[in-house]
DONUMI-428369 format. One line per 2 residues: number of its first residue (from 1); for each residue x, y, z of N, C-alpha, C. Coordinates in pm, whole numbers, plus 50000, padded with zeros to 5 digits. Example, Ala and Ser with C-alpha at 12.3 -4.5 7.8 and 13.67 -1.06 7.14 Angstrom:
1 = 51319,49431,50780,51230,49550,50780,51320,49670,50780; 51285,49775,50708,51367,49894,50714,51290,50003,50787
***
This chain:
1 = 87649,35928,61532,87681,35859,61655,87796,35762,61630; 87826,35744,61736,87940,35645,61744,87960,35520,61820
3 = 87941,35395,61758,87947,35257,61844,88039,35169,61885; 88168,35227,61771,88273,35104,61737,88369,35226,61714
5 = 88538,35229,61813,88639,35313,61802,88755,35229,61858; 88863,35300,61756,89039,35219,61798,89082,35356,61902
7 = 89054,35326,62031,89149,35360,62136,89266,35399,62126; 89315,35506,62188,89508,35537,62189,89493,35407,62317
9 = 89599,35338,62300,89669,35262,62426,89794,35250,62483; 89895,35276,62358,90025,35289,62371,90080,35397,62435
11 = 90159,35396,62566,90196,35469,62669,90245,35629,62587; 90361,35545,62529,90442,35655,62429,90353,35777,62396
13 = 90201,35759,62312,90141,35801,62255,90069,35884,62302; 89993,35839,62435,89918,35900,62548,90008,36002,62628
15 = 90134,35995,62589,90215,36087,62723,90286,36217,62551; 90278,36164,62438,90301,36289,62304,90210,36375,62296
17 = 90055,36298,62297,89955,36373,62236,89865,36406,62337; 89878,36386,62472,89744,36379,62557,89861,36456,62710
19 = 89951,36423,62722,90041,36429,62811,89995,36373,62976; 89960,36228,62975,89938,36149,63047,90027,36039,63075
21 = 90043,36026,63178,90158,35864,63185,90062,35745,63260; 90040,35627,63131,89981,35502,63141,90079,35374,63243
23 = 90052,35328,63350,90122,35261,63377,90189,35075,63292; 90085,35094,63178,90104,34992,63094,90111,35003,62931
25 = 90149,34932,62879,90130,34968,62763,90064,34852,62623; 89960,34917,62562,89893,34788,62510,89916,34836,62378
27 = 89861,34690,62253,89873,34755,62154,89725,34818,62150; 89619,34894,62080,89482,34902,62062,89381,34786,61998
29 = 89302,34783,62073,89191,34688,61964,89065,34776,62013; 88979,34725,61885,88832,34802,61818,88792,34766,61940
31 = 88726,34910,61969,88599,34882,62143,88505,34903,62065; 88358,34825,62143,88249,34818,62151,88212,34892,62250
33 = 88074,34935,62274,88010,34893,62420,87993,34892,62512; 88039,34836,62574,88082,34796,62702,88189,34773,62698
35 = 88240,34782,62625,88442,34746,62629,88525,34797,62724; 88623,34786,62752,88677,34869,62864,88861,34963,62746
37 = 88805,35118,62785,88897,35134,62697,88973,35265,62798; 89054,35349,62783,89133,35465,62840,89036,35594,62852
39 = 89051,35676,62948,88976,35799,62939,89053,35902,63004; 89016,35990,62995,89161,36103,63053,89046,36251,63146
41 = 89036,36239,63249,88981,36344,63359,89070,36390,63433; 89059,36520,63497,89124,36546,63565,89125,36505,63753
43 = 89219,36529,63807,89260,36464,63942,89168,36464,63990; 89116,36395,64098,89053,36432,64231,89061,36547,64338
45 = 89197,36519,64338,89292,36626,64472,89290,36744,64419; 89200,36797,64298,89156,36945,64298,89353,37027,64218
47 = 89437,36967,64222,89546,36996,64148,89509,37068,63990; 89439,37058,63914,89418,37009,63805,89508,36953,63739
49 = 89562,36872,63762,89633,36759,63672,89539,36655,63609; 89612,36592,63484,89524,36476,63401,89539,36331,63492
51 = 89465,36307,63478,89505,36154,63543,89397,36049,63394; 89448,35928,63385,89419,35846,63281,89365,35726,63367
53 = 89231,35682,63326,89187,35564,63421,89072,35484,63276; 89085,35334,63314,89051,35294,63205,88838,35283,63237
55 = 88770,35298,63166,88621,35290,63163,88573,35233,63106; 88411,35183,63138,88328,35136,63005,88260,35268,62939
57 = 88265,35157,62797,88203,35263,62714,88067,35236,62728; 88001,35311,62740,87903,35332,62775,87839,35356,62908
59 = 87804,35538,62935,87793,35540,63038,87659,35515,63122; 87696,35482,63287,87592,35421,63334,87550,35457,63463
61 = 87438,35545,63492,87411,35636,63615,87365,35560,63690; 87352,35620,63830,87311,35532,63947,87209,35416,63942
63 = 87086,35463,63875,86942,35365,63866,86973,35296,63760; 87079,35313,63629,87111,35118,63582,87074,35034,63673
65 = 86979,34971,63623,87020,34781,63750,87110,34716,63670; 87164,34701,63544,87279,34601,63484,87349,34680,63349
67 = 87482,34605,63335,87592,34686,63286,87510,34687,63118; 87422,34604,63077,87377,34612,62955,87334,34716,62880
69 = 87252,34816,63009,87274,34956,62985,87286,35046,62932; 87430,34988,62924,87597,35088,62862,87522,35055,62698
71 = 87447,35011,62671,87416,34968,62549,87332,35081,62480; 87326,35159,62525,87178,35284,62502,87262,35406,62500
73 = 87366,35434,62604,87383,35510,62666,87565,35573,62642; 87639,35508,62534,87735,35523,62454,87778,35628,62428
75 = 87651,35737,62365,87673,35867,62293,87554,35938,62379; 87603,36075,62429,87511,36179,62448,87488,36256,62365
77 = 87397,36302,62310,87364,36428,62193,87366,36567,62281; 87447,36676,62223,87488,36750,62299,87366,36858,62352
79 = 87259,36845,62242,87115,36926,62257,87059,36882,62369; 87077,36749,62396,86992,36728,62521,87080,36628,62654
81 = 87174,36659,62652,87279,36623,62732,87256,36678,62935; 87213,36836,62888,87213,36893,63042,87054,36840,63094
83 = 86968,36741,63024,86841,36742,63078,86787,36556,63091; 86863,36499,63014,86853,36329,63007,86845,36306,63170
85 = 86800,36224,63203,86821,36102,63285,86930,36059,63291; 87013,36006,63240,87164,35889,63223,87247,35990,63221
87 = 87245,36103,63179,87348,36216,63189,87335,36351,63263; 87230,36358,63303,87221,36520,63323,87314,36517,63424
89 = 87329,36490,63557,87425,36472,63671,87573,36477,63642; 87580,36381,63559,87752,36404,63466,87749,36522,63440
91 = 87672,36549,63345,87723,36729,63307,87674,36842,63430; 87578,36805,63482,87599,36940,63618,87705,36893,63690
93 = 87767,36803,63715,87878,36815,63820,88020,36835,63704; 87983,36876,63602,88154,36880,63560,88218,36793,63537
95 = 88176,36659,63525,88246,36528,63524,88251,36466,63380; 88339,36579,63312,88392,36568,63149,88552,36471,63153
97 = 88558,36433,63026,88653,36342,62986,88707,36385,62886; 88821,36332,62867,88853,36317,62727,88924,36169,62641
99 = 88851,36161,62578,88825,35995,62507,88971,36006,62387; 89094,35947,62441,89185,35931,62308,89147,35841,62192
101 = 89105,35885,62091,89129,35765,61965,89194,35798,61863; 89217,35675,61860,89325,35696,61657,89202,35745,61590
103 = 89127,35592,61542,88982,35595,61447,88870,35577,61522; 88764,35656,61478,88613,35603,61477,88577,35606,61404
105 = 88461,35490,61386,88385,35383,61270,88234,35427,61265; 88207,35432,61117,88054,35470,61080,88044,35425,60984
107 = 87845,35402,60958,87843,35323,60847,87824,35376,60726; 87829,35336,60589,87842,35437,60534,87741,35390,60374
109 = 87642,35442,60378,87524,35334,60284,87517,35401,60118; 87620,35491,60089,87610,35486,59976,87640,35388,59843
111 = 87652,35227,59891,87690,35182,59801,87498,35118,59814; 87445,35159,59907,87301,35082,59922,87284,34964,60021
113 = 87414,34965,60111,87427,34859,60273,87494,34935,60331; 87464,34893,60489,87602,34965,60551,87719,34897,60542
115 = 87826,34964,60518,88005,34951,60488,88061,35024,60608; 88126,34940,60691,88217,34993,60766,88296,35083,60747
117 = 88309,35178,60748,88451,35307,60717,88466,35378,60857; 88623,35390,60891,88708,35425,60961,88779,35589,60925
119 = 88730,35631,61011,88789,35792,61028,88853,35841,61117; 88933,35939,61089,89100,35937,61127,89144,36084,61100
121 = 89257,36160,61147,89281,36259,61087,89411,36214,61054; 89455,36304,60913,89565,36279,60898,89692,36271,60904
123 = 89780,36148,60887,89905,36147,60983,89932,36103,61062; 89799,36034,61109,89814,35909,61232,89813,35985,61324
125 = 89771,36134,61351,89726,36178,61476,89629,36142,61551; 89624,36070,61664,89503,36090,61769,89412,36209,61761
127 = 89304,36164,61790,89177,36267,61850,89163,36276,61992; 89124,36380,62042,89070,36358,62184,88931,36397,62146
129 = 88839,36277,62208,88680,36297,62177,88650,36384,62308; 88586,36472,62336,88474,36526,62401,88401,36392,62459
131 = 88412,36379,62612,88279,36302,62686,88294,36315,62801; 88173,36259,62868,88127,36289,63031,88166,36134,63069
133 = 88171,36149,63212,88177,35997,63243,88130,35997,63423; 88114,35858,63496,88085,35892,63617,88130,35749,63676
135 = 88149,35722,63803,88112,35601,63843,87981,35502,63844; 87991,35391,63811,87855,35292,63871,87915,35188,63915
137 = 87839,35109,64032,87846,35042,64099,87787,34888,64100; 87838,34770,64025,87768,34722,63973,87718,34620,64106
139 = 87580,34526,64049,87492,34469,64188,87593,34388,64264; 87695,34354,64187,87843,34244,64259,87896,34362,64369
141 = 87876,34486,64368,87905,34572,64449,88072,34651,64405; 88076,34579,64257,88236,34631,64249,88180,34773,64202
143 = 88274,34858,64149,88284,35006,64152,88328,35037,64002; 88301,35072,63910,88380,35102,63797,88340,35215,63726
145 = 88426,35311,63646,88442,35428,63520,88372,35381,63448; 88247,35477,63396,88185,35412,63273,88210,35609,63210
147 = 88188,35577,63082,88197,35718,62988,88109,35695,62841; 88085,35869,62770,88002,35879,62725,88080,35949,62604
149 = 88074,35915,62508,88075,36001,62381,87961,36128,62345; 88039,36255,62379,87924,36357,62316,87924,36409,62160
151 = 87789,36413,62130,87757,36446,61979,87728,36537,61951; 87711,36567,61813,87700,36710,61783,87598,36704,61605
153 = 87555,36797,61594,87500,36810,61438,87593,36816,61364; 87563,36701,61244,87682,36708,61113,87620,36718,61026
155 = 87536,36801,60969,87442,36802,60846,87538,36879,60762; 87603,36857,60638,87639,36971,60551,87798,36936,60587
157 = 87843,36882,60667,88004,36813,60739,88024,36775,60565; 88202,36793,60551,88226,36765,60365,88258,36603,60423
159 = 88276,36545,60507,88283,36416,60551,88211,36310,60616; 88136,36402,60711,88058,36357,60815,87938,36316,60745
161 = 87880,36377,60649,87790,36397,60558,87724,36235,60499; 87860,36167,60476,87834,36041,60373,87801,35944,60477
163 = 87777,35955,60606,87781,35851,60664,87617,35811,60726; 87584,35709,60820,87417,35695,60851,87332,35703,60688
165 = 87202,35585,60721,87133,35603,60686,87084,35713,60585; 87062,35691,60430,86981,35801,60407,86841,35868,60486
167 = 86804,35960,60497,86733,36058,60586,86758,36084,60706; 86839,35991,60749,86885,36033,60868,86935,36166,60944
169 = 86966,36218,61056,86995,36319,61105,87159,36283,61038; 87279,36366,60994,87396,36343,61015,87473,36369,61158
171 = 87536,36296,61232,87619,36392,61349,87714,36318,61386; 87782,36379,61452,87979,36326,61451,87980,36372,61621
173 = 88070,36305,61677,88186,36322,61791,88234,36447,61791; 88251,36496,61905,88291,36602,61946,88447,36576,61948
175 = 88505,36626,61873,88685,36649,61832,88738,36764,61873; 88817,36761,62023,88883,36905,62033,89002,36917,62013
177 = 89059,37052,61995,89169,37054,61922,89235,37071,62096; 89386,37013,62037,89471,36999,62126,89491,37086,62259
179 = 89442,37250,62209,89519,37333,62297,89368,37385,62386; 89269,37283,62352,89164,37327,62416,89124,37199,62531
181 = 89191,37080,62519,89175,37013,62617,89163,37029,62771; 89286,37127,62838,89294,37190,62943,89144,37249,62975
183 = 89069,37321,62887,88977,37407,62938,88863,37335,62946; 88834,37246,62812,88732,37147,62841,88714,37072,62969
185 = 88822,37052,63052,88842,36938,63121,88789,37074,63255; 88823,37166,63248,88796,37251,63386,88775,37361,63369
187 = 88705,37399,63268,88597,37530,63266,88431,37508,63353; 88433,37620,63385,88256,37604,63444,88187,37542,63319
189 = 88083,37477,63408,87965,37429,63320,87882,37491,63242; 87865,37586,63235,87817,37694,63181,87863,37711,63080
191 = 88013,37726,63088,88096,37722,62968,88121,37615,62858; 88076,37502,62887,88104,37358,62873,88058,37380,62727
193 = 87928,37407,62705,87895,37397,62556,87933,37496,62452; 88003,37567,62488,88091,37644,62346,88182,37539,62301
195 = 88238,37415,62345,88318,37291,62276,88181,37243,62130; 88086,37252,62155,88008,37175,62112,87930,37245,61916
197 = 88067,37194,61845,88079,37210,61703,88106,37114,61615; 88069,37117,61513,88165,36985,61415,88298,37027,61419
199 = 88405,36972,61417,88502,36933,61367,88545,36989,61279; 88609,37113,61252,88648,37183,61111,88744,37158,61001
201 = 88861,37063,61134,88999,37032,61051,88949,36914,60998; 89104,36885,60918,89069,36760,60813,89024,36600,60850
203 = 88992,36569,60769,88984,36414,60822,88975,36306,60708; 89032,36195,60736,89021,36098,60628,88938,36029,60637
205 = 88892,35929,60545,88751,35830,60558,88802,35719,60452; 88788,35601,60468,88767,35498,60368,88766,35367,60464
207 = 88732,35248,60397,88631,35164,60371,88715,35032,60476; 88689,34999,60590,88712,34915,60686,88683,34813,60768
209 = 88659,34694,60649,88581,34559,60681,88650,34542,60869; 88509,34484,60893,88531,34456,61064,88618,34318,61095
211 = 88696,34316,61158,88789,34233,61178,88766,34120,61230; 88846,34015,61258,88733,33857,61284,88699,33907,61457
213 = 88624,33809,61472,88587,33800,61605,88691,33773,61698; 88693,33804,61791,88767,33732,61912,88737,33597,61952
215 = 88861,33507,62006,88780,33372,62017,88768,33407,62173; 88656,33305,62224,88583,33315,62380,88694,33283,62480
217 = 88814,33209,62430,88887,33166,62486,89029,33314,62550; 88991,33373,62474,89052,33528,62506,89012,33625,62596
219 = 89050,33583,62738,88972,33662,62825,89019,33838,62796; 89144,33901,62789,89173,34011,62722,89043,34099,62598
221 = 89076,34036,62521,88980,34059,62347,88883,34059,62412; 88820,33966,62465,88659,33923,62483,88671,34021,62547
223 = 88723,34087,62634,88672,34190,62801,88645,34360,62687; 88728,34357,62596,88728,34458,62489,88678,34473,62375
225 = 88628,34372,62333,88530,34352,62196,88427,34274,62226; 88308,34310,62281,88180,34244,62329,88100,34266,62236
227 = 88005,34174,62196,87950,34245,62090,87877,34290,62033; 87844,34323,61917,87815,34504,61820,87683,34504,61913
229 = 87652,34678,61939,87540,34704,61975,87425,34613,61945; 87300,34660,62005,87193,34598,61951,87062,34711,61884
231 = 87139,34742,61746,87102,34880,61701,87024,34826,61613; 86993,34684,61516,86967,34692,61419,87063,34694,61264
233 = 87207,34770,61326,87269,34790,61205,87374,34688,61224; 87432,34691,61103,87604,34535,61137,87641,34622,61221
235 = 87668,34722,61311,87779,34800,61404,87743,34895,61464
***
């Protein structure tokens, strides 16, 4: 699973690797959560074109009563994705995403604690993660994108492997390759779960102490680094 990821934000980057045009351009910082980070769906107006709109992480279906929620509800596991509560509706209506990141962060306990490590492919290429996303409506009555990271089994992954808890299940983010984005985003539902594999190409991993806090006085940072789950683990 995945709790803590560096976002694509930079316009440039989103319109090379994703072929989206951001009307702004930021540098990235580490999302949490509830953070509010970029997501990439296709139009409304039935065109299929990409359109880029920013969300919380963590997604949040109609019967949430509060955005805290988003706290549970981060990562879908792809085994039980079409039958959850918080997701099933996302995935029967087709309402897939695609999540740009540089890195995502896992913990990694072979030294005997968890250690932050940051994974990446190589070359400073972006990923597009695999996820669902939907509207919620929060009790203030405003309206906002929330989205979901989907998962997958990583048992036996030559990378994925070292990370979580010993005994744990292993499993990783759904990583699609570039030329499959189009179809993910607007294939039938039916079709939806042939995306749903580890990750075959390469990837890097090493060791990525968490960065200071944001001060409170940072309405920006603070709106994007809220903080770490409430998992039990540092992240």
């Amino acid at each position: 699973m995945c709790s803590n990821y560096l976002p694509v934000t930079r316009s440039d980057r989103l319109l090379s690797f994703f072929g989206v045009e951001r009307a702004r351009d930021e540098a990235p910082v580490d999302v949490w959560p509830l953070g509010l980070a970029p997501f990439i769906r296709l139009a409304d107006d039935g065109s299929g074109s990409r359109v880029i709109d920013d969300g919380i992480f963590g997604l949040l279906p109609d019967f949430a009563a509060e955005l805290a929620a988003g706290r549970r509800t981060y990562n879908a596991r792809s085994e039980t994705v079409a039958r959850l509560p918080s997701f099933r509706e996302s995935w029967a209506k087709g309402w897939r995403c695609i999540i740009p990141s540089e890195v995502f962060y896992e913990p990694n306990w072979e030294s005997g604690k968890a250690v932050r490590w940051a994974i990446q492919q190589p070359g400073q290429v972006p990923m597009g993660i695999a996820g669902i996303y939907r509207k919620w409506r929060h009790p203030n009555g405003r309206e906002d994108f929330t989205f979901a990271m989907l998962t997958v089994n990583a048992d036996g992954h030559p990378v994925m492997q070292r990370f979580h808890k010993p005994g744990e299940e292993k499993r990783m983010v759904v990583i699609l390759a570039p030329q499959d984005y189009g179809n993910w985003l607007s294939c039938p539902v039916k079709e939806a779960a042939s995306f749903f594999k580890a990750w075959a190409g390469p990837l890097e991993a090493a060791a990525a102490a968490l960065p200071p806090r944001a001060p409170k006085s940072s309405s920006v940072l603070t709106s994007r680094m809220p903080p770490p789950p409430d998992t039990g683990e540092l992240f």
